[in-house]
ZAVEXSE-243953 format. One record per residue: x, y, z of N, C-alpha, C in turn. Coordinates in steps of 0.2 Angstrom, whole numbers, plus 5000, padded with zeros to 4 digits. Each point is the difference from the previous one (the first is absolute). Example, Ala and Ser with C-alpha at 12.3 -4.5 7.8 and 13.67 -1.06 7.14 Angstrom:
BEGIN
506649725039499650065000500450065000499850054996500450065001499650055003
END
This chain:
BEGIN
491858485847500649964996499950014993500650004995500050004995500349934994499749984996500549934998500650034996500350074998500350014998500749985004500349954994500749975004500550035001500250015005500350035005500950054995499949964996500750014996499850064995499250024999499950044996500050045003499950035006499650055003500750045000499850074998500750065000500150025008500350044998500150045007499650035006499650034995499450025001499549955003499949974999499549975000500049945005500949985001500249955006500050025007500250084997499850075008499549995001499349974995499550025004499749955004500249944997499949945004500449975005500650054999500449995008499650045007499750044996499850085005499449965005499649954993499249985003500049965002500549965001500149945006499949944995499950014992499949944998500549964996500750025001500749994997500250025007500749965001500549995003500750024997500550045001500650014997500349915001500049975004500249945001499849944996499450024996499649944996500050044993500250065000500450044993500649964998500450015006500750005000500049904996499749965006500349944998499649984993499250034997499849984993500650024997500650075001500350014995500849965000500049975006500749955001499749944998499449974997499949954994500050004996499750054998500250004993500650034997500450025005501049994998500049945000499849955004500249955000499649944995499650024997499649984994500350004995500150074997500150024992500750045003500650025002500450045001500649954996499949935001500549944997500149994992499550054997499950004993500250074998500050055005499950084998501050015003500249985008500650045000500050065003499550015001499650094999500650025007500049955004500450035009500549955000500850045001500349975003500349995007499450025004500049975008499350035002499649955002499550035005499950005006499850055003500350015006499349975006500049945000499249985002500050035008500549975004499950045007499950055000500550054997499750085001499650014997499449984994499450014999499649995004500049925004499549985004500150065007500650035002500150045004499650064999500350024995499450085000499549984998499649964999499249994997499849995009500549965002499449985008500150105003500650014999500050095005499250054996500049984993499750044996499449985004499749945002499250005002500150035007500649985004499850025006500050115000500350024995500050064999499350034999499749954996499550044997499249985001500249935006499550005005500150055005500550025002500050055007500050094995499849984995499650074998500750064998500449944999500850044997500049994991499850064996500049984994500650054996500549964996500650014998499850034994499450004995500050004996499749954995499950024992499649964995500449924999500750015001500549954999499949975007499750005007500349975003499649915001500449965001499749945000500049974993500350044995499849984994500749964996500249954997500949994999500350044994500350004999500550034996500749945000500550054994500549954999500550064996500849985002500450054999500649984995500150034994500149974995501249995004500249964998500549975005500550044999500150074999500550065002499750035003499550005003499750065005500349965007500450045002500349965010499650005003500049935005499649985005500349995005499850015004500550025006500149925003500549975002500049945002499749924995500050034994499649964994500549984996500149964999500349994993499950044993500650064998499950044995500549984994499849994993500549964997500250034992499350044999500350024991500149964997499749945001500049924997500549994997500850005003500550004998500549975006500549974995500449965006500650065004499950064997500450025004499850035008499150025000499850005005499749955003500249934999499549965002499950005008500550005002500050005009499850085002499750044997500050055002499450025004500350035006499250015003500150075005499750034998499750085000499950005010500450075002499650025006499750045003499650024993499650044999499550014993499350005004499750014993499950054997500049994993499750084995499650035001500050074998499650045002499149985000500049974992499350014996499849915005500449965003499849935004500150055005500350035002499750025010499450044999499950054995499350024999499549955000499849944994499849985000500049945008500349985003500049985007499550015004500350095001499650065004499450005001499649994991499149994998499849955001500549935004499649955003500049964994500350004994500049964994500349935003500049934997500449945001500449994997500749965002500250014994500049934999500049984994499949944997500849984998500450025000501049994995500050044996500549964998500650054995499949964991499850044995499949964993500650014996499849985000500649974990500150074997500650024999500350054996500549984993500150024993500650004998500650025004500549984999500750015005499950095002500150005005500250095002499650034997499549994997499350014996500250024993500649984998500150004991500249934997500349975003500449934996499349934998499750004996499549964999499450004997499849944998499749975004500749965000500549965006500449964997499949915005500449954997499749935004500949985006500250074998501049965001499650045009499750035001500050025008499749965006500050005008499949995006499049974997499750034997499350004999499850004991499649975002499649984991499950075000499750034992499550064998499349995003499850025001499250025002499749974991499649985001499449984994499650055000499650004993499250034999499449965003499850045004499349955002499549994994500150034997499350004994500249934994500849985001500349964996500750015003500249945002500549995003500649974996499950014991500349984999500550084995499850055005500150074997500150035005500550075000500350035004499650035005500450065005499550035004500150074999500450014996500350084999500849995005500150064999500650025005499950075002500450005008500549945003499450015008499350015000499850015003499449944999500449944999499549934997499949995005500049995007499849965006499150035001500250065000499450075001499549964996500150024992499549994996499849944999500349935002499849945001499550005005500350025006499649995009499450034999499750054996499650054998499649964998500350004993499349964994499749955006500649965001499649935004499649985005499950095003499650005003500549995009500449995000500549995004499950045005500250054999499850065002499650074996499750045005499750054998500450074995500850005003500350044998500849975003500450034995500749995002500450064997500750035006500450014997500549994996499950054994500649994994500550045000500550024996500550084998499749994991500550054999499550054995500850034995500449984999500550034996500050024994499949954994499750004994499549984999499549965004499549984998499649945004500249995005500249945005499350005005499750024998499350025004499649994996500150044994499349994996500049964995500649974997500249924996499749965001500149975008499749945005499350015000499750085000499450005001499750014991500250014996499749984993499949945000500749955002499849944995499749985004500049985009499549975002499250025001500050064998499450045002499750015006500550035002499750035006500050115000499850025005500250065000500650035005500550034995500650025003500150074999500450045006500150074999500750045003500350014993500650025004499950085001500050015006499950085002500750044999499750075001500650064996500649975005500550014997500750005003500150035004500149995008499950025007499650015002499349984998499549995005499849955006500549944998500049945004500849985001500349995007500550015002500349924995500850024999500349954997500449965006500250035004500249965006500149955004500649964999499849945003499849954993500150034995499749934996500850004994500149984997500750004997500050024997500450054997499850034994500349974993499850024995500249984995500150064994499850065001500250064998499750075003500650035004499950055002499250055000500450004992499350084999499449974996500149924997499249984998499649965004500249975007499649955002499550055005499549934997499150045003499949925004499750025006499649945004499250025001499749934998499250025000499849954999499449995003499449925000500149964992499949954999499449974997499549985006499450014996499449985003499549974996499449975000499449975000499650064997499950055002499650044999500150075002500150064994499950075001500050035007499549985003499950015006500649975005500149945000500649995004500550034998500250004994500550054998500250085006499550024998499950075004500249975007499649975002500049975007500750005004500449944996500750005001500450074999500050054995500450044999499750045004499650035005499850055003500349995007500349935001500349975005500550005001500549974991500850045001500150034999499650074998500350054998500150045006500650074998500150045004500850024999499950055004500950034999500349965006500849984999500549985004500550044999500450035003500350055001500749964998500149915002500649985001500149984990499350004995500249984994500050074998500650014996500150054997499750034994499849944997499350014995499350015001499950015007499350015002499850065001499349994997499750064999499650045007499950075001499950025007499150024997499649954999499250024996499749995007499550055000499549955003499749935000499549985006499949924996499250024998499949964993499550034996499549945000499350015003499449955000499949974992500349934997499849974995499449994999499749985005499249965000499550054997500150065004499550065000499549984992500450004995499750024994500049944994500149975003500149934997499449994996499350015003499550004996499650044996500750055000499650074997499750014991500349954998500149994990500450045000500250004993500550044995499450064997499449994999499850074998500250085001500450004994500250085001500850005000500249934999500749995001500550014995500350014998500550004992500549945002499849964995500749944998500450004993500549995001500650034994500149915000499949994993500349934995500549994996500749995005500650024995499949934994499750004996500249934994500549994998500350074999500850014998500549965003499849975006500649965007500049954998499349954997499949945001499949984991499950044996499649984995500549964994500750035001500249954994500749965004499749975006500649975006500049954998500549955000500449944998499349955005500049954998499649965006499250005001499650074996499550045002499449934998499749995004499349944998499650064998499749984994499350034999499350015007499949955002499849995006500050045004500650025002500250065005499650084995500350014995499750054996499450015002499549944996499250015002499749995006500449995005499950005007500150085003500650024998499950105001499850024999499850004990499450034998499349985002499749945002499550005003499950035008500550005004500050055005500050065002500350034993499950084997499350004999499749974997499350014997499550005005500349965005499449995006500250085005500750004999499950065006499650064996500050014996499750044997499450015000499749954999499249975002499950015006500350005005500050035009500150065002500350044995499950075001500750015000500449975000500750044997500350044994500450044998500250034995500749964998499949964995500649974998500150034993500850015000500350054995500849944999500250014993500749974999500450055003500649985001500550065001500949954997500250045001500849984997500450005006500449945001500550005005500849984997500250005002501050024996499649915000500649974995500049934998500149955005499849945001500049955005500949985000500450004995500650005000500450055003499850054998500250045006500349995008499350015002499849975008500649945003499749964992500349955005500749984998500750044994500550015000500250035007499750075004500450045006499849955006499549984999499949955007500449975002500249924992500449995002500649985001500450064999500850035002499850045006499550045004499849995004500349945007499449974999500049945003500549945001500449994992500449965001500950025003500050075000500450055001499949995008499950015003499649995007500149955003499749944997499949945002500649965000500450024995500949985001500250045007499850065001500550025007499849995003499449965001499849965007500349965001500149954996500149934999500849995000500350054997500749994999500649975003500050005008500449975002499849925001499449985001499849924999500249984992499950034995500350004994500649975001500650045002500649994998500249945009499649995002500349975005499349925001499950004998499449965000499649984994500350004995499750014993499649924999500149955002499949934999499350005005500050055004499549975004499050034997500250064995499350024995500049954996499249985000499749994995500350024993500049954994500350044995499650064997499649974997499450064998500150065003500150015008500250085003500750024999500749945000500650034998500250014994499450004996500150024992499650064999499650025003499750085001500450045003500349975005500350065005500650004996500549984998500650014997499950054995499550014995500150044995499950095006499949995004500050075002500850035003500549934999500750025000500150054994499650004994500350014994499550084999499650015005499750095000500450035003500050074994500750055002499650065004500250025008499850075002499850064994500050004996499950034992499149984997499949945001499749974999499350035005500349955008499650015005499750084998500350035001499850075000499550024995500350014995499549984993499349985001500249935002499349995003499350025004500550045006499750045005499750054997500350034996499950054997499350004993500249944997499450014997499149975004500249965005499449995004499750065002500550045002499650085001499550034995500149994994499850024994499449984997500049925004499549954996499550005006500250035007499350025004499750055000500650074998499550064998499549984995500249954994499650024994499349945004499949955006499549975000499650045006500550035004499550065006499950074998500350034995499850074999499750004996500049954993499650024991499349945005500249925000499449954999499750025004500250005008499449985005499850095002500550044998499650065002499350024996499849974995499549994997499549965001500449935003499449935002500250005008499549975000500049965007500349945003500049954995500349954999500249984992500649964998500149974996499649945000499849954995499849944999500449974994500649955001500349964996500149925002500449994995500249935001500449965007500149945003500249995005500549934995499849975003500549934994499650004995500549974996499650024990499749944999500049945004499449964998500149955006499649935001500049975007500749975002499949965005500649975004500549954994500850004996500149964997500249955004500049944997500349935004500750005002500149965005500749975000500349984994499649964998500449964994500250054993499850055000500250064998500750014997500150005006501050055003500449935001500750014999500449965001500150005005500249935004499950045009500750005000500650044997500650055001500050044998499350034997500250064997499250065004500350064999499550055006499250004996499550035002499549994999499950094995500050004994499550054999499450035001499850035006499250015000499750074993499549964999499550064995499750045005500150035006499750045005500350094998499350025001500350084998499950055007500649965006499950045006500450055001500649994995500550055004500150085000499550044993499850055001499950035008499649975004499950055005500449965006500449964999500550015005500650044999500150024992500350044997499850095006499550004999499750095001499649995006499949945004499849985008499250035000499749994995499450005001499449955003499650025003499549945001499949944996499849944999499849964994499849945004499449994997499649945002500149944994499849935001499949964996499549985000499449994997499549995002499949914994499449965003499849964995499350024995500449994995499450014992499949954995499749945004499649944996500549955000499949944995500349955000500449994993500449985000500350004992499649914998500150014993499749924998500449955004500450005002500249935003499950005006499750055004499750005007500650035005500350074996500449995005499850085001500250045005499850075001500350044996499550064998500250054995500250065007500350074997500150035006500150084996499950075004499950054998500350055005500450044999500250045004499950084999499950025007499750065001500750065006499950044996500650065004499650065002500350025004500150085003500350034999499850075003500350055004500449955007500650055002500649995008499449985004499849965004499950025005499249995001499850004995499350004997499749915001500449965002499649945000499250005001499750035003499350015001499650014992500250044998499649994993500249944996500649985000500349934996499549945002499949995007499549955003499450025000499850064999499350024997499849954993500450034996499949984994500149914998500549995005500049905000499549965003499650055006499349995002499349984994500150064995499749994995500149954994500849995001500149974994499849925002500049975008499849965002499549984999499550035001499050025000500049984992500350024995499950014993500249914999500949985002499849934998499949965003499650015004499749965003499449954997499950064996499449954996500249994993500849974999500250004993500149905003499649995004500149934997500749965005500250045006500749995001500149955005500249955002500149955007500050035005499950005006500450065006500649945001500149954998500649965002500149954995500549965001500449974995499449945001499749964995499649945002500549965003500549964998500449955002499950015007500150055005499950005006499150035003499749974997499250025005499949935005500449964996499849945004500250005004500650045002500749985007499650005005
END
């Protein structure tokens, strides 16, 4: 037996004590349905949990893997599904009154995979409305808090994930990934979040919010889970027409391998003269650079088009988009959005097909110049992820949107890998965060190098959890 409390232990690690008879998925399951019911009253993190149906598959999951049936590193272990991914007979809501009664009869691809590998599910978490409107207080369910200080955001709009994570809640949760909505929630609460290349994890089943930018992928607890989860939803579906037809590629394999011999590209140019920028965050990458270098990496500046850029075609993109989803609830149902969402979506009445185009057209040009000049040369990029920690509520006017300092939208622009990894603590205790890219497809290398980045701050002094919660 080990005294390490049952809420630390990653995925790994809860496999092995499910395997050796000294864990129970059943005594996983319910230390993890108290301490939702402990600390989730202050965090928000889930807007339904689903206790039967965890207690249900945690009893199948022991009887499975006493009778020598093993589903896998996930099975027996809980998870939780950010509340636009359908569940089948579950209440599905987009934490909005227009789906409130909505319930799904069928689950999403990336929840019936997850299922399949025997994972638990634990509910459905807190999202911004339709994963854009928010953080807002006019909808069905509060915002998700920060576990580190609950008196500051969670990021958007994948705030439930990055709450239930930090808090130790769960091991890993699904997020979506449009502008930033994975690795946001995973900066500011520090956790590790990973939006994979554009079709390598089906979109299916989960509600879209723009065609050609949304990415589904974990936050997790630890690199390791990361991989874990995403070797599980990944794969080609023939019925998304965005998915890709790749092999499935062994994340784990190399996870331990280091970066020696590796080339990382330090765009400064992205982050360096950005509105928002904490020093903090500065000397937090440059200490990072310095360490990979010390481990045997080759770190080189490089030049990337400007973060303005990026993130002008993204968001005519996206809000162009996001209107034609939306549009007929718009004009027939306008009173029942949150305001905060009917005030984003409506300027997408005012993008001209001129425009949209435009747009398309220059994403193409801002991907060549990061897949044929920067990464044909590196490995990985090493940049910024939000430009300093989680800002407070009392910040924003609660009727007016949130500006995030987050610099994710480049590579939902150009649908590259990108990791968020956690890099120390800012002075007021809240998480610093650093973000790492690929090559298409390459996530292997990406969580190589967040493996190392891991191992590196691990010794900068860092929590593995919010204090406010060790006591829970």
């Amino acid at each position: 037996m080990t005294d390490t409390k049952l809420e630390d232990l990653s995925i790994a690690e809860a496999g092995t004590r499910l395997r050796d008879g000294s864990l129970t998925s059943v005594a996983l399951t319910q230390d993890t349905l108290n301490r939702i019911k402990a600390i989730d009253g202050s965090l928000h993190s889930f807007v339904l949990v689903t206790e039967e149906r965890a207690l249900a598959d945690a009893e199948r999951a022991d009887r499975e893997l006493a009778a020598g049936q093993d589903r896998g590193p996930l099975h027996g272990v809980p998870y939780a599904l950010k509340d636009i991914y359908n569940t089948a007979g579950i209440r599905t809501t987009c934490h909005s009154k227009l789906l409130i009664d909505n319930i799904p009869t069928e689950d999403s691809v990336s929840g019936a995979k997850l299922a399949a590998a025997g994972g638990v599910l634990m509910g459905k978490l807190a999202t911004h409305e339709f994963a854009m409107g928010g953080p807002s207080f006019d909808l069905p369910f509060p915002p998700a808090r920060n576990p580190w200080n609950t008196d500051h955001v969670t990021g958007g709009s994948s705030s439930g994930s990055g709450a239930a994570v930090a808090a130790r809640l769960v091991r890993t949760a699904m997020g979506s990934d449009t502008g930033g909505s994975i690795r946001g929630p995973a900066a500011y609460c520090g956790t590790v979040g990973l939006k994979p290349t554009y079709g390598l994890v089906s979109r299916r089943g989960v509600f879209p919010l723009s065609y050609t930018l949304d990415h589904c992928g974990p936050l997790s607890c630890t690199v390791e889970d990361a991989a874990i989860t995403t070797e599980i939803i990944a794969g080609y579906d023939p019925l998304d027409p965005a998915s890709a037809d790749k092999p499935a590629a062994n994340l784990r394999r190399d996870l331990e391998a280091g970066v020696a011999g590796l080339r990382v590209g330090l765009p400064r140019n992205l982050y360096r003269d950005a509105e928002g920028l904490s020093p903090e965050v500065v000397r937090s990458l440059d200490r990072l650079a310095e360490a990979l270098a010390q481990a045997g990496a080759i770190v080189e500046e490089v030049t990337l088009p400007s973060f303005e850029q990026f993130s002008a075609c993204g968001r005519v993109i996206l809000t162009s988009e996001a209107y034609a989803i939306h549009e007929k609830d718009l004009r027939e149902r306008p009173g029942d959005f949150g305001e905060l969402l009917f005030l984003r979506l409506v300027v997408g009445a005012a993008i001209s097909a001129a425009d949209y185009v435009q747009a398309q057209r220059m994403r193409r040009e801002l991907s060549m110049v990061v897949n044929n000049e920067a990464l044909r040369q590196h490995d990985v990029l090493l940049t910024a992820c939000a430009l300093g920690p989680a800002p407070a509520f009392a910040q924003f006017p609660p009727d007016r949107a949130m500006t995030w300092p987050i610099q994710s939208m480049p590579f939902n622009v150009t649908g590259n890998p990108a990791l968020s990894m956690p890099a120390g603590l800012s002075g007021t205790g809240l998480p610093l965060s650093a973000q790492i890219v690929g090559r298409p497809f390459d996530e292997a290398t990406v969580l190589r190098v967040g493996r190392t980045v891991e191992k590196i701050t691990a010794g900068w002094g860092v929590a593995d959890k919010p204090e406010l919660l060790a006591a829970a």
